[in-house]
C-alpha positions as CSV (number, residue, x, y, z in Angstrom):
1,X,6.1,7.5,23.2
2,X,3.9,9.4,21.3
3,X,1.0,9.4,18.7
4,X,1.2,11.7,15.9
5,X,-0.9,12.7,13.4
6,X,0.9,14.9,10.4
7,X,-1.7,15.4,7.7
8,X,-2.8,18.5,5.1
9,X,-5.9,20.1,5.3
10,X,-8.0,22.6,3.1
11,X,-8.8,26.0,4.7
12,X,-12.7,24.4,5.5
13,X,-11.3,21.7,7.2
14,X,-11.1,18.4,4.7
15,X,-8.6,16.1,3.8
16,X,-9.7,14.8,1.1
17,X,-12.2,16.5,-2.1
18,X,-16.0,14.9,-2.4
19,X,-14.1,12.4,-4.8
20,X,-11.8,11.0,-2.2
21,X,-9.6,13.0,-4.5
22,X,-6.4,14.7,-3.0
23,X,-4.8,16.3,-6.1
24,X,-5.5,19.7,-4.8
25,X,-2.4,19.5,-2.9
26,X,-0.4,19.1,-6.3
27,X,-1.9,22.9,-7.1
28,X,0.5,24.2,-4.1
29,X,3.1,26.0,-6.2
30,X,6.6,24.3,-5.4
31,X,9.4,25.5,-7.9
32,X,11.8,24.9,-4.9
33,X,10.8,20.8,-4.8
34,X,10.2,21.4,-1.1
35,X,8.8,18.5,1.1
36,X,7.5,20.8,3.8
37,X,9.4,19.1,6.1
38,X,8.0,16.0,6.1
39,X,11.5,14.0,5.7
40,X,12.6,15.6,8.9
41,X,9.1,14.0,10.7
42,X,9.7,10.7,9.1
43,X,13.1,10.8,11.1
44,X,11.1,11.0,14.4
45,X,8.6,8.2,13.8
46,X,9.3,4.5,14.3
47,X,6.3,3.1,12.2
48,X,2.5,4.4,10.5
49,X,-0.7,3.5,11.2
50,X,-2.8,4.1,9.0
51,X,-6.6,2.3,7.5
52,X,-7.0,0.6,4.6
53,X,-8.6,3.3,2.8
54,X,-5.7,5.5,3.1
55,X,-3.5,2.3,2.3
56,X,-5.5,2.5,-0.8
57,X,-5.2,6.1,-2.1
58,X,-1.4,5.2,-1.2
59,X,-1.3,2.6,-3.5
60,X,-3.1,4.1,-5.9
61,X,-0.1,7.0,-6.5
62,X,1.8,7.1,-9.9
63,X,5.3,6.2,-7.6
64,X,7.3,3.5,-5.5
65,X,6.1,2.5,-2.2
66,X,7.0,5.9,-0.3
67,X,7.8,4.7,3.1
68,X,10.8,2.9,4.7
69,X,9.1,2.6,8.1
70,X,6.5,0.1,8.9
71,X,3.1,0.4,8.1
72,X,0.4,-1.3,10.3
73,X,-3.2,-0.9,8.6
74,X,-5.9,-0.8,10.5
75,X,-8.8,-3.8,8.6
76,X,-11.3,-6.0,9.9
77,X,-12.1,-7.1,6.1
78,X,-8.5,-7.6,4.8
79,X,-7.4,-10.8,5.0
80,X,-3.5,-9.9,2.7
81,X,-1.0,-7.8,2.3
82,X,-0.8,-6.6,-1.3
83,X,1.8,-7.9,-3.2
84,X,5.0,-6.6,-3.2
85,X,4.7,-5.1,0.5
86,X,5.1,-8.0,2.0
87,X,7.8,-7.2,5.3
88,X,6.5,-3.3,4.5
89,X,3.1,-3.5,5.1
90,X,1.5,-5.1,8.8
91,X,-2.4,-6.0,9.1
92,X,-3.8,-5.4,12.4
93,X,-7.1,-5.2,13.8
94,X,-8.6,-4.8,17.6
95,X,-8.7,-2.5,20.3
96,X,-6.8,0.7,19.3
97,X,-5.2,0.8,22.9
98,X,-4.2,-2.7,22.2
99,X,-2.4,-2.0,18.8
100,X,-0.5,0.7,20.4
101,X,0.6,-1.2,23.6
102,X,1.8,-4.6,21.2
103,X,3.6,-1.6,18.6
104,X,5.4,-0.6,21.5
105,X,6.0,-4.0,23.1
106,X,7.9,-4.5,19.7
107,X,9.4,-1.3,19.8
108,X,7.2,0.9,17.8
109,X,7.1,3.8,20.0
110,X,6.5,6.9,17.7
111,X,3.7,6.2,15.9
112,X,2.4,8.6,12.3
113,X,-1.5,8.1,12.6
114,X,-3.0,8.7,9.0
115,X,-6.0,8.7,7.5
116,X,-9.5,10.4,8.3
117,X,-11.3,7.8,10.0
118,X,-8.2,6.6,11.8
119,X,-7.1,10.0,13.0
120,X,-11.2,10.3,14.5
121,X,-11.1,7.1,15.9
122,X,-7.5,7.6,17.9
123,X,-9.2,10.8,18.9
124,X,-12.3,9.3,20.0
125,X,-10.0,7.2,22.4
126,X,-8.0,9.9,23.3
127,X,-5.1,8.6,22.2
128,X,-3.6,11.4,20.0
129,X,-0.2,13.3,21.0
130,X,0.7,15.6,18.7
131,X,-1.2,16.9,16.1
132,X,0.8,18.7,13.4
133,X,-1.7,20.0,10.5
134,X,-0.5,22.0,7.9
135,X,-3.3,24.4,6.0
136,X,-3.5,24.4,2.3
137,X,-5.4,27.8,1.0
138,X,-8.0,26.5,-0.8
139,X,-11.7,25.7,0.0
140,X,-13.2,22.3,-1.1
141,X,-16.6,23.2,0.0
142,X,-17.4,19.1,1.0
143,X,-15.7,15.9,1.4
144,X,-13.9,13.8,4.1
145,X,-13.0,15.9,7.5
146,X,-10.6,15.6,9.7
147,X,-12.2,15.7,12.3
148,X,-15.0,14.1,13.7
149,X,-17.6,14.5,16.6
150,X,-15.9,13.5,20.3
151,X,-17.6,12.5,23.3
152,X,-15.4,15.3,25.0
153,X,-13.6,18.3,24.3
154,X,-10.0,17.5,24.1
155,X,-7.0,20.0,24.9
156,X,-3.9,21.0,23.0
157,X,-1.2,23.5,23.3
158,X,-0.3,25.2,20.0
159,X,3.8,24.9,20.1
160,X,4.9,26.3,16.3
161,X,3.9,27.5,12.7
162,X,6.0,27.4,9.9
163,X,5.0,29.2,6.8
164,X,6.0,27.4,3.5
165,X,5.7,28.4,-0.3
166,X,3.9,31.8,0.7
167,X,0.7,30.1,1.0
168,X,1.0,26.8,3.7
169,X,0.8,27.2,7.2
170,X,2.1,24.0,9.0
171,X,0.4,24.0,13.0
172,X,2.3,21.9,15.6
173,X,0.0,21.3,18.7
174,X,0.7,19.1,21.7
175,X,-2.2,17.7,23.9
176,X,-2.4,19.1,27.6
């Protein structure tokens, strides 16, 4: 059972521009149509979680719904599933430790955590396995972190980099 977060980030540390934008990850050159192995990390999840704010910049892509695992988004204001991803896409709201122990009661074992303030929030709790962060070479100079302040320091092990397209550096740590 583990938590894992797989998410992009600009040299300065944000996932997102001061627009909430994310197109500067479509500046990466990428003549070889690469995913950067994210395919091969969908195969070792059994669901997302993710909060409706991601959900939302999802949605708002130019492309079909791109996941074929569940997603549960995290909402205390949504009260529906937008249509279409009915059966795809889970509301759920409470105690984060909660969430994870019903996923797994169903299940749900490996869980993809995305999204700024759901990533800080499992870390706040502690409850984040595996962080695997690719860097993108560029510096946005403001916008939404990654990461966020914690109460206390928490520990990982850096197990891998993998170096894509000359220019991204994908980090796999583990928490000690």
């Amino acid at each position: 059972m583990a938590n894992i977060v797989y998410i992009a980030t600009s040299l300065d540390g944000y996932i997102a521009d001061k627009n909430n934008g994310v197109d500067w990850l479509h500046d990466i050159p990428n003549p070889e149509g690469s995913d950067f192995g994210f395919a091969e990390f969908m195969d070792r999840i059994d669901a997302l979680v993710m909060g409706r704010n991601t959900l939302e910049i999802v949605l708002s892509f130019d492309c079909d719904w791109p996941y074929s695992k569940p997603v549960f988004v995290l909402s205390n204001t949504m009260t529906e599933v937008p249509e279409g991803l009915e059966g795809k896409v889970f509301l759920v709201k409470g105690e984060l430790k909660n969430i994870v122990a019903d996923l797994a009661s169903q299940g749900y074992n490996d869980l993809y955590i995305d999204g700024g303030k759901t990533i800080q929030s499992f870390l706040k709790e502690d409850l984040i396995d595996e962080l695997i962060i690719s860097t993108i070479p560029v510096l946005l100079g403001g916008g939404i972190p990654l990461f966020g302040e914690l109460d206390k320091p928490l520990k990982f092990k850096h197990e891998s980099a993998v170096r894509y397209a000359d220019c991204i550096v994908k980090n796999r740590f583990v928490r000690v």
